[in-house]
MARLUM-124461 format. One record per residue (C-alpha): residue in three letters; x, y, z. Coordinates in steps of 0.001 Angstrom, whole numbers, plus 500000, padded with zeros to 6 digits. Each point is the difference from the previous one (the first is absolute). Layout:
<recs>
ALAXYZ
...
</recs>
This chain:
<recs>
UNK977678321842831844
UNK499895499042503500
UNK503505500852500707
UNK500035503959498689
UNK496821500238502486
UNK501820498551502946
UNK503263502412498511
UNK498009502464500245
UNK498490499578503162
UNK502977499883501673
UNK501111502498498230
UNK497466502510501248
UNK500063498469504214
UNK503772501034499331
UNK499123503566499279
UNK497055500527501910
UNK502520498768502905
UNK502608502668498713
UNK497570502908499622
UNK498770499328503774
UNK503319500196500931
UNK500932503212498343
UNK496415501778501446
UNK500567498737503689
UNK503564501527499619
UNK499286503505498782
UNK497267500146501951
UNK502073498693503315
UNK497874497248500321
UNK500501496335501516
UNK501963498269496901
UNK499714496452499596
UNK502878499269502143
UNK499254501928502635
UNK496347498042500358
UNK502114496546499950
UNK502400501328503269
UNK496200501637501270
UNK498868496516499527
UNK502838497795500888
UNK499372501961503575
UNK496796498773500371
UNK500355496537498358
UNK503351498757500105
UNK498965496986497894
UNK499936501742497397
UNK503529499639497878
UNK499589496259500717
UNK496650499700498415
UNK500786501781497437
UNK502952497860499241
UNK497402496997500359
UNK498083501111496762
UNK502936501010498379
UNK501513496830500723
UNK496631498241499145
UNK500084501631496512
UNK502911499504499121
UNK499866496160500128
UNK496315500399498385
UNK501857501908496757
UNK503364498560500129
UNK499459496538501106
UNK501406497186497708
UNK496386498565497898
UNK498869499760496733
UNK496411501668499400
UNK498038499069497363
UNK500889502845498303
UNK503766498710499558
UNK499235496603498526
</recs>
């Protein structure tokens, strides 16, 4: 199905995300956070349009409809 693919998509961006992480910091590397302040200093816009696609998705997912899948 559809759904375990997506599951498990998501799923794996999760710990590919997590292993990153880990290497960067045993290997005193930039983590993830540290790039965001890195690139928050260069492009302050960048919380803001962030929350503009999170915002955006949010009312794409959550938003009160019916698809055709429902009826």
């Amino acid at each position: 199905m559809m759904t375990d693919t997506w599951s498990i998509v998501l799923i794996l961006a999760l710990a590919a995300i997590l292993a990153l992480e880990a290497y960067t910091y045993f290997t005193d590397r930039t983590t993830l956070s540290g790039y965001v302040v890195q690139f928050t200093q260069v492009w302050p816009l960048l919380p803001f349009a962030v929350g503009l696609i999170i915002g955006a998705l949010a009312a794409h997912f959550w938003w009160p409809w019916c698809s055709p899948a429902c009826q």
